[in-house]
N, C-alpha and C positions, 0 to 999 in steps of 0.2 A: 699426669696432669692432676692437680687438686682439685677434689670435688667441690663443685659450688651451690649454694645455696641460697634462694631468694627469700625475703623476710619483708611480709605486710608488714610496712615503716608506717606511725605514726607522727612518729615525733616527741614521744611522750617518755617517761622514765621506762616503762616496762620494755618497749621495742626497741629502744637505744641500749638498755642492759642486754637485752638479748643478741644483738650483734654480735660480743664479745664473750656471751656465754655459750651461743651456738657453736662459732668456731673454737673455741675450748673444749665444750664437750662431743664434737664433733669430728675436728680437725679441717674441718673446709672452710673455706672464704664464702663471706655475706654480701651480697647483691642487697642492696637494702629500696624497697618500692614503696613509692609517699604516689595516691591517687588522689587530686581534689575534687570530691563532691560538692563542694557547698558548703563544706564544715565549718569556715572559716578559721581565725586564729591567724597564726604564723604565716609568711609565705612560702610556696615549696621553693626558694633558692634558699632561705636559712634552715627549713627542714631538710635540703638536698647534702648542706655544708655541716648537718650535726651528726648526721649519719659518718659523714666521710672522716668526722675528728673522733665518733666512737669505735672507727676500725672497720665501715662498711669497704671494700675493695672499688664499688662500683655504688651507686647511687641513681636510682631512675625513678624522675618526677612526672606526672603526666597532669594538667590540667585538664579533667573530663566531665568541668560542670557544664558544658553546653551537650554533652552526649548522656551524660545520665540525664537531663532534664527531658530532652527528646526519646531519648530510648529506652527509655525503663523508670521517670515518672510519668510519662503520657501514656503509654499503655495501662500504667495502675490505673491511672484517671479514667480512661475507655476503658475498663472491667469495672470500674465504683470501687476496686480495693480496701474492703476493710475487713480486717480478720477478726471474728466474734464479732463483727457490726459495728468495729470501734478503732483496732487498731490500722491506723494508713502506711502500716509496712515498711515504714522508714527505716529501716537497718535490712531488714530482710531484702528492699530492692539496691541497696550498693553494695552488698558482697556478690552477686555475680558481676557489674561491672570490676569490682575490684579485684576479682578470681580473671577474670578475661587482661587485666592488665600485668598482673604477677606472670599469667601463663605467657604473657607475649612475651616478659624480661625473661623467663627462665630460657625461652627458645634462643632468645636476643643473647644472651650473654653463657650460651651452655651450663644452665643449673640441671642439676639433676632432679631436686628437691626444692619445697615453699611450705615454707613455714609461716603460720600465724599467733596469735597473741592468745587464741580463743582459751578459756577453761572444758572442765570434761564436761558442766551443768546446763550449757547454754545451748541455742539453737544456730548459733554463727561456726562453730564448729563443723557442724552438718552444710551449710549452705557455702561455706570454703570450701570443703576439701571433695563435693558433689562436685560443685561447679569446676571443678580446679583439676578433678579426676574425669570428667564428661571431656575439658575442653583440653586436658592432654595427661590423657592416659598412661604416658610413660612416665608422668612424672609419680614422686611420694611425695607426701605429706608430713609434717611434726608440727608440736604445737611447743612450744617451750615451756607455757604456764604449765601446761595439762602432760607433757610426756618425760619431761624434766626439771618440775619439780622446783617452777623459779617461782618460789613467791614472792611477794612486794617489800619483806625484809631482807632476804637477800638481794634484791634490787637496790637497794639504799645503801648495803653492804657493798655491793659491788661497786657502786656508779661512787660511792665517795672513795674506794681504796683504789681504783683507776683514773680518779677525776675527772669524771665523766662530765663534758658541757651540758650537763641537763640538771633541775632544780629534783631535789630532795627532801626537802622538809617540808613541802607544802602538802598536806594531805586532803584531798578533796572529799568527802564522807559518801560520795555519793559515784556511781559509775555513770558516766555521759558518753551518748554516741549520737551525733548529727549530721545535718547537710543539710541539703538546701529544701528538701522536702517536709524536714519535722527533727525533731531532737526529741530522743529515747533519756528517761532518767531511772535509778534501780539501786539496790541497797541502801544499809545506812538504817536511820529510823523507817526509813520506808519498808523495809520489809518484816515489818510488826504492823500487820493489812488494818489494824484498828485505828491508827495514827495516821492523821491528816495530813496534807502535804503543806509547806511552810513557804512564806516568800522566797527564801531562797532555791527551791527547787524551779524556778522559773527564770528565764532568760529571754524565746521568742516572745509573750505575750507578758501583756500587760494584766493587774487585776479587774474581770469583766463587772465587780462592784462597783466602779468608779470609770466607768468610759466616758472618752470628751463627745461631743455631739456625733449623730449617726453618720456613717460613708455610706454614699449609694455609688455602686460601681456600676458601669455596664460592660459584660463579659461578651464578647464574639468569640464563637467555636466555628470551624472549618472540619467536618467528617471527627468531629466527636474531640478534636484539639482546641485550646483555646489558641486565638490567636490576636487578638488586639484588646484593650482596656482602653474603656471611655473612651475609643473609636482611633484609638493610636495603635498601628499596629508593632507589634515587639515580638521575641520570641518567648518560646516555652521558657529557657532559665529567666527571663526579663521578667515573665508575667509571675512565675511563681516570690521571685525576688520581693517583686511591689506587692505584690500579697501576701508577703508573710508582713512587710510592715504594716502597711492596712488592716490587715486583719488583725495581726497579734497587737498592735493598739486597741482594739476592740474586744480583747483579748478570745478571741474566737481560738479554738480548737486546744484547748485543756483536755485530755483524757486520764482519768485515774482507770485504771482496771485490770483483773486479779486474769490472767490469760491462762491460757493451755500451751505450756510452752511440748515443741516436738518430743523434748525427751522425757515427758510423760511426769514433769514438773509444774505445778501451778505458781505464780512470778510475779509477781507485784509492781508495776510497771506506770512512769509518770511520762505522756508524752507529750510537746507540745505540737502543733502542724496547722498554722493556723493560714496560710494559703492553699494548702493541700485540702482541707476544709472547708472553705470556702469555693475550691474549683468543683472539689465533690459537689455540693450542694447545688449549682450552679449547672456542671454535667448531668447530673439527675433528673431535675425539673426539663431542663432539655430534651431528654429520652421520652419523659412522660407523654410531650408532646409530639415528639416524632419517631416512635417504634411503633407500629403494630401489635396490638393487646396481648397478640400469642405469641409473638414476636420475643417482646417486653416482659411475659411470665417466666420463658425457656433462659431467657438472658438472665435474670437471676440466679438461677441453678448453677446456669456456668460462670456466671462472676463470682459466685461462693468457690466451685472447684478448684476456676482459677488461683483464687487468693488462696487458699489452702495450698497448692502447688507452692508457690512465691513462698510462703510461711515458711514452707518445709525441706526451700530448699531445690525446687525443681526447675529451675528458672527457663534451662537449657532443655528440658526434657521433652520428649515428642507428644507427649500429651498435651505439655504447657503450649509449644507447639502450634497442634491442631486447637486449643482454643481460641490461640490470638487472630488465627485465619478467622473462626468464626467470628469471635468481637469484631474483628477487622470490618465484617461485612455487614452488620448492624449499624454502623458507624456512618454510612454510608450517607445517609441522609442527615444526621445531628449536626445539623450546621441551624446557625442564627445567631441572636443575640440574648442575654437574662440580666434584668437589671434588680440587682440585690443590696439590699442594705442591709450593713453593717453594722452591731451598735449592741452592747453589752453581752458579749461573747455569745450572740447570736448570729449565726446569717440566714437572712429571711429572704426568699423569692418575691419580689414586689411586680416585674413583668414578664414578658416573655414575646418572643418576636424569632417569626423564621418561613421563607418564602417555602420549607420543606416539610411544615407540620401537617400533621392528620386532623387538627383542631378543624372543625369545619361553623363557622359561626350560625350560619343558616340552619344546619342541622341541631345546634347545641341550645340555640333560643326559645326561650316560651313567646315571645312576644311578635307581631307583624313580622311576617321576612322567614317563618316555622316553615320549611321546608321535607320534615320528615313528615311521613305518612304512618298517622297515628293510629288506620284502622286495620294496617299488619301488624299491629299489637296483638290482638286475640291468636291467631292463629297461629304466630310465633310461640306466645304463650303455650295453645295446646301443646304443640308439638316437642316443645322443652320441655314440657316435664308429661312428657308420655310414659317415659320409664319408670318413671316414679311412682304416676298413678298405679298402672300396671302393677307394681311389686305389688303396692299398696290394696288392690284387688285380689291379689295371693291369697296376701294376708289373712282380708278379711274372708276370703271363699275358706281355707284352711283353718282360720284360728276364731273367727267372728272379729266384731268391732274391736278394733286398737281400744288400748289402755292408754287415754291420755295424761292420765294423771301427771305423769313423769317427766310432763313435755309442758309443764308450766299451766295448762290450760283445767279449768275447774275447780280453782282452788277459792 
């Protein structure tokens, strides 16, 4: 039986030439997999029918914007996902769903092997053939750019001496990866980090110089989810959908920034995510008011972890794992509502509302209605900084009076 081989299908000149350079320099038949995130463009029945004219065998489309928008942008959401405090992970969270659909067609249709598009420089490489290797072990991996050697000349070469149904002259300057969470942009002038980014480098959002008058949304969350706008309820892909228009008229969530990519490469990177953006922002001020102070400091440590896991590729791993049980459980309470306005590539928390907050108004007032008790202030005080003193008694028994000079005081 000929061996077969499944190949992350985009749709584009590179993964259509690769169908027919795989089984050439392979000898096996191409399974060829189109996943939808959210990318938009083409539909997957004309992406399904160009695979099959470039010489795929078999052809398997899956529409999985309603399962990446639940399953792997809601969790980024419930961790605050951002990597160096900036990127929302938008490429890094649809290669394990995409590695999870490659593995079920290689099962589906006896591949042995799954190929992707990746080069040797990037961090997609890694977060494929992790994921692809965690969720089935028997299989192998190639990359055709990066293990043979296909570069974009010979693609052009290829796709015109086979007449390949795919466009060849058009050349884009720039590399694009999106969905429904945010679109990644890279090369081109961009990677000369001194040069600014051009009207063209933008597609979700508008320029935030020139926004039409402000949107005030109000967001409702259920256990740290969003789940209705402006009191309509919809789902996770509906809500991020109306907010990436909303907000990217607002032009909310532009990111220029120079990242750490995993293989030890610094990457110059244009993203846009201007509903991922706005939910972060939105999820946040919500936590502020319903976690637990101690709660709310430990959860940052592990929403950093987390996101470093997801960066790097661990999507599946038992650590990644045991964080989402603990997010999970924080979550627990983040329910209400946050009414935000929108308006010159800002989003600003304007209220906040939730039957589950720690906010306690009687305790937080200066004015009639002061219910805390302001004369276990002393003795709170001593007792906080007993240790302090104490050193500070060391101190001064062993060495005499501190030198304050250094501490701004006496000058």
């Amino acid at each position: 039986m000929t061996d077969r081989i499944v190949l992350a299908y985009s749709g584009g000149l590179d993964t259509s030439v690769a169908i027919g350079w795989i089984a050439e320099a392979t000898g096996a038949e191409v399974v060829a997999v189109a996943v939808d995130v959210g990318q938009g463009g083409e539909s997957l029945e004309t992406v399904r029918q160009r695979a099959l004219d470039c010489g795929a065998v078999e052809a398997y489309v899956a529409d999985a914007r309603d399962e990446f928008a639940e399953a792997y942008c809601m969790p980024t959401l419930k961790a605050n996902g951002l990597y160096m405090d900036a990127y929302p992970l938008v490429s890094a969270i649809s290669r394990p769903i995409i590695s999870k659909h490659l593995v079920a067609a290689a099962q589906q249709f006896g591949a042995t092997t799954v190929a992707h598009g990746c080069t040797g420089k990037g961090n997609d490489q890694v977060r494929f053939e992790v994921s692809i290797q965690t969720l089935g072990p028997e299989l192998k991996c190639i990359a055709p750019v990066r293990d043979l050697a296909l570069t974009r000349e010979k693609a052009i070469e290829y796709a015109e001496k086979h007449n390949l149904p795919i466009e060849t002259t058009k050349k884009n300057p720039f590399s694009i990866d999106q969905n429904v969470w945010g679109r990644a942009v890279e090369t081109g002038f961009l990677e000369d980090i001194w040069n600014g980014p051009t009207k063209d480098v933008y597609d979700y959002t508008e320029d935030p110089a020139f926004p039409p008058a402000p949107d005030v949304v109000n967001i409702t969350f259920d256990a740290g989810v969003p789940v209705a706008l402006d009191g309509e309820t919809l789902t996770p892909l509906q809500i991020i959908e109306q907010l990436n228009r909303r907000a990217g008229a607002q032009g909310i969530g532009r990111i220029d920034i120079v990242e750490d990519r995993l293989v030890g490469i610094k990457s110059r990177e244009i993203y846009e995510a201007p509903g991922a953006m706005a939910l972060m922002a939105a999820h946040r001020e919500l936590e502020n008011i319903t976690l637990e102070r101690e709660q709310a400091r430990f959860k940052k440590t592990v929403d950093q972890r987390w996101t470093e896991l997801v960066y790097d590729g661990q999507w599946f791993s038992p650590l990644k794992k045991n964080l989402d049980a603990f997010i999970d459980e924080t979550q627990k309470y983040v329910s209400g509502e946050i009414r935000l306005e929108m308006h010159g590539g800002r989003a600003t928390v304007q209220g906040r509302k939730s039957e589950t907050s720690l906010y306690d108004f009687n305790l937080a007032t200066y004015d009639e209605g002061d219910s805390f008790d302001q004369a276990s202030a002393p003795g709170f005080i001593d007792i906080y900084g007993l240790s302090s003193r104490t050193a500070s008694q060391r101190e001064e028994r062993l060495h005499g009076k501190p030198d304050l000079s250094g501490h701004g005081i006496g000058k």
